[in-house]
C-alpha positions in Angstrom: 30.6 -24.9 16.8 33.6 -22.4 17.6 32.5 -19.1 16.0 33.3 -16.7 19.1 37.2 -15.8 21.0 36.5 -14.2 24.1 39.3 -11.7 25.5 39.3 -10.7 29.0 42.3 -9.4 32.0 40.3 -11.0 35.2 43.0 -9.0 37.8 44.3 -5.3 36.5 48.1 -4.7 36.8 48.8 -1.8 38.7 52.4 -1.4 37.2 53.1 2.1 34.9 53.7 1.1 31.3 55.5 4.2 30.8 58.6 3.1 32.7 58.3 -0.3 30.7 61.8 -1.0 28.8 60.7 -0.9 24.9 60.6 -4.1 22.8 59.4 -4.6 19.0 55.5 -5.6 20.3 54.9 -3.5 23.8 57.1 -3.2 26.7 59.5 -5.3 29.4 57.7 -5.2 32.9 60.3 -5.4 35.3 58.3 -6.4 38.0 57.5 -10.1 36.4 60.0 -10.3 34.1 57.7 -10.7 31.2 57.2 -8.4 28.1 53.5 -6.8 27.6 52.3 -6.9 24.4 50.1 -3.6 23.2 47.2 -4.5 21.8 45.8 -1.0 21.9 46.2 0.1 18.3 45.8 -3.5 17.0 42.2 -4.7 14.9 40.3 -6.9 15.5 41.7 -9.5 12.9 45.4 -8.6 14.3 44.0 -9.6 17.9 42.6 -12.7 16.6 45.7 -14.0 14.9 47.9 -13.5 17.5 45.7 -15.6 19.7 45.2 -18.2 16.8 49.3 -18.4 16.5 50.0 -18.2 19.6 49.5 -19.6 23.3 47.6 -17.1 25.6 48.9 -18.9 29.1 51.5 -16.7 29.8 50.2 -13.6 27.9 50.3 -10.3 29.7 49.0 -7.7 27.8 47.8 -3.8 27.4 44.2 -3.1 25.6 41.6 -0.7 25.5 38.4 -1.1 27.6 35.9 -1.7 24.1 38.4 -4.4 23.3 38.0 -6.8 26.0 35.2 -8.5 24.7 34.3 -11.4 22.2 35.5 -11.2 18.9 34.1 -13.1 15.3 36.4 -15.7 14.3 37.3 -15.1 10.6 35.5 -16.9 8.2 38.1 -19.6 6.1 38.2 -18.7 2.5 38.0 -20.3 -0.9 41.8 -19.3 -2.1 41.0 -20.8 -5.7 38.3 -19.1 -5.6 39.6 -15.6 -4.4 42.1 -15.8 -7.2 39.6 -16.1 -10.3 37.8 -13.0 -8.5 40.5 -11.3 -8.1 41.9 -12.1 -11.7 38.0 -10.8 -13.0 38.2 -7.5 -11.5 41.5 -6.4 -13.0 40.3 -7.2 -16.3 36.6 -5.6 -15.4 39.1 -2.7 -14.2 41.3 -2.5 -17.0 38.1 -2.1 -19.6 36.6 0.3 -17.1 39.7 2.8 -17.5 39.8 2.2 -21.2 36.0 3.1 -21.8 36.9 6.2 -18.9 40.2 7.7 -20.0 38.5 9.7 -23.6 35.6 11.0 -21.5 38.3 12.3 -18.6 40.2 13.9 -21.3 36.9 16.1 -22.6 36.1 16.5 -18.9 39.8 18.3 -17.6 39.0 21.6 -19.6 36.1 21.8 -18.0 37.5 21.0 -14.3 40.0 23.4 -14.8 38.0 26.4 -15.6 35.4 25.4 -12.5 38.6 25.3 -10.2 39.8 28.6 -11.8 36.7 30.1 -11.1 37.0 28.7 -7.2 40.5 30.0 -6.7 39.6 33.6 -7.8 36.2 33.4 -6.2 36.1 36.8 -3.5 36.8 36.3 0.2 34.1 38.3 1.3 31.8 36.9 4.2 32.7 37.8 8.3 32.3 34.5 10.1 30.9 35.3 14.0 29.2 33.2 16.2 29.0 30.9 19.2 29.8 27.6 21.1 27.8 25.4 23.3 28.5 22.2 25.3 25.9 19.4 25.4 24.0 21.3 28.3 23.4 24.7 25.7 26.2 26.6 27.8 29.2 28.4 26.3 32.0 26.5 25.5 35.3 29.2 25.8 38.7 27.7 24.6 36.9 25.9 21.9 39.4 26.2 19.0 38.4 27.4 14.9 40.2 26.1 12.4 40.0 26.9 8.6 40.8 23.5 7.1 43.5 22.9 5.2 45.2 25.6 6.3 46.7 26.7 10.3 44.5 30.2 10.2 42.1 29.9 13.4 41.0 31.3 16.2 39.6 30.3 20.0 36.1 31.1 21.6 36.2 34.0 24.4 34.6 33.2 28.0 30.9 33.6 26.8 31.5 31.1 24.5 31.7 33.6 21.4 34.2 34.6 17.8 35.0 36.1 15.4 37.2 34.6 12.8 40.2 36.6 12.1 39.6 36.6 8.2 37.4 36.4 5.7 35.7 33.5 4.0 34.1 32.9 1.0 31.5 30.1 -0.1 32.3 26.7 0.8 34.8 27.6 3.3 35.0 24.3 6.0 35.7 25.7 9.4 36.6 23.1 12.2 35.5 23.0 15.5 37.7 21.2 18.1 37.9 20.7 21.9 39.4 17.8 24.3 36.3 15.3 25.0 34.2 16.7 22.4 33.7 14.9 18.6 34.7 17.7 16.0 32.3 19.3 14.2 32.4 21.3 11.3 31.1 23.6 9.2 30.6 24.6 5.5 30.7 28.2 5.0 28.1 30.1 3.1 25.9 33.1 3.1 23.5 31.6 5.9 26.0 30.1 8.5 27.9 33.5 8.7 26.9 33.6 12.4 26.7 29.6 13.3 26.1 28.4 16.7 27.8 25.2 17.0 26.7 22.6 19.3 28.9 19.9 20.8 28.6 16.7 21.7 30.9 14.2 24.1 33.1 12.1 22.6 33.5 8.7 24.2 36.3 7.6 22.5 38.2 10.5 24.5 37.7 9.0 27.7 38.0 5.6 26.8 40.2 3.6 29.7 43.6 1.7 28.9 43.9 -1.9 30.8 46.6 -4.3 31.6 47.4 -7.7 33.1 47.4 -11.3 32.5 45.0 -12.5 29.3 42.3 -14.6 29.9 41.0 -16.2 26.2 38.5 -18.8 25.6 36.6 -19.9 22.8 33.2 -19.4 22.9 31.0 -22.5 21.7 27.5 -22.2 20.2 25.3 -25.3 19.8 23.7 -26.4 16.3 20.5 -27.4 18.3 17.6 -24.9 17.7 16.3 -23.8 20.8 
């Protein structure tokens, strides 16, 4: 039984896609005289489609390393059936906002006081600390940001910062630097000197690869083993 499409470039092209010649789905290689398709910000359903659609002989194509690899087919579905679900939910939605909309109407005084309250709340805790890589050295050039807005500052050479203003409570500061996953954190009277840990990101160092696509369908046997 076919459940599995297998994606794989067997021989690397070695050609620049930056000097490619634009078209509507990738790039015209010179070289071959063949557009490349980029697959690289496609899903895994898009991937899957165009494979289903379309012949994959004469396929050249540009993808990301984690998406060479073997992909679920997608399940066939019941469109009658979809349709008296989908028909259900609006009406189960439509009685959910009726039964919703009197209570959110007693409920907006009361949001709008809290937020009030928020908005007026004093800016009064000094945010210092320090940044460490994976290894627990400092991390300098590390960048702050206060979210939601462009105030922010950058760790010194020993890893260390101040931030140039002051916070108040539930404050989200963002912590950022090339090959490291973000990390953030939510201000309050305890993390007014945090040290902030990073980790590696391996999405920032994932490869991009291109050449000639090899699919195949990937059978799997009804026989228990």
């Amino acid at each position: 039984m076919k459940n599995n499409l297998n994606v794989s470039i067997k021989t690397p092209c070695s050609e620049n896609y930056k000097h490619f010649s634009p078209t509507k789905a990738g790039g015209f290689c010179n070289s071959c005289e063949k557009e490349v398709i980029n697959f690289t910000n496609m899903k895994p359903e898009a991937i899957i489609n165009y494979f289903k659609l379309k012949s994959s002989q004469n396929t050249c194509g540009r993808f990301k390393t984690a998406q060479l690899k073997s992909f679920n087919q997608l399940p066939k579905t019941n469109k009658r059936r979809n349709l008296i679900g989908g028909f259900g939910l609006a009406m189960l939605s439509f009685f959910s906002f009726n039964a919703t909309h009197a209570q959110d109407k007693k409920t907006d005084t009361t949001n709008t006081n809290s937020e009030a309250k928020d908005i007026h709340q004093e800016k009064n805790i000094s945010v210092k600390g320090t940044v460490l890589d994976e290894n627990g050295l400092p991390l300098p050039g590390t960048n702050i940001i206060l979210k939601g807005t462009a105030i922010g500052t950058q760790t010194n050479f020993d890893g260390e910062f101040e931030f140039p203003e002051k916070l108040k409570k539930g404050d989200v500061l963002i912590f950022s630097f090339i090959g490291y996953s973000s990390r953030t954190i939510v201000i309050n009277n305890e993390t007014a000197s945090p040290t902030v840990k990073m980790e590696v990101n391996m999405d920032a160092v994932t490869c991009i690869v291109m050449g000639k696509v090899a699919v195949k369908k990937v059978y799997k046997s009804k026989k228990n083993r």
